[in-house]
C-alpha positions as CSV (number, residue, x, y, z in Angstrom):
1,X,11.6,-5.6,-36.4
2,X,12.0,-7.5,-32.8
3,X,14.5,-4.7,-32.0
4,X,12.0,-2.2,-32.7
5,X,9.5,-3.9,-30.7
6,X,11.4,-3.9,-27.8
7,X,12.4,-0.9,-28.1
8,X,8.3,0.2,-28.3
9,X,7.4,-2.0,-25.7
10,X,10.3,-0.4,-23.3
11,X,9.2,3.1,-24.0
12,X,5.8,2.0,-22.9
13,X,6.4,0.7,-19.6
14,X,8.6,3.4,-19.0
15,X,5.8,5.6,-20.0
16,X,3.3,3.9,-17.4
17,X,5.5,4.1,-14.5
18,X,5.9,7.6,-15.3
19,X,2.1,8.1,-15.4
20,X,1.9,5.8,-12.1
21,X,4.4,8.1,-10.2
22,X,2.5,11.1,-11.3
23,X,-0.5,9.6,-10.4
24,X,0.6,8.9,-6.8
25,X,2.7,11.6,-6.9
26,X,-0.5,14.1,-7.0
27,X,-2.6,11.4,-5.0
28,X,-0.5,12.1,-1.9
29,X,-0.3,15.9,-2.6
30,X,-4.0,16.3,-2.6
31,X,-4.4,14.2,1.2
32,X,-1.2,16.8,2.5
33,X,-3.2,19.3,1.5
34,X,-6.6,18.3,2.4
35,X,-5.3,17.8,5.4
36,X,-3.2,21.1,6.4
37,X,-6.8,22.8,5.4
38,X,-8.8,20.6,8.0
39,X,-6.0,21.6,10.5
């Protein structure tokens, strides 16, 4: 049970620090890109 719980709660984090990367990730993408069309 606790070992499954970690286990759960590991695959979460690792989950939202994917989705945070991403998210920045695509954040920074979308200004390089804004800004080589303004240019």
């Amino acid at each position: 049970m606790s070992h499954k719980l970690t286990t759960q709660k590991l695959v979460s984090m690792s989950v939202a620090a994917l989705t945070g990367a991403g998210l920045c990730a695509l954040f920074t993408m979308v200004l390089f890109v804004t800004g080589a069309l303004a240019a």
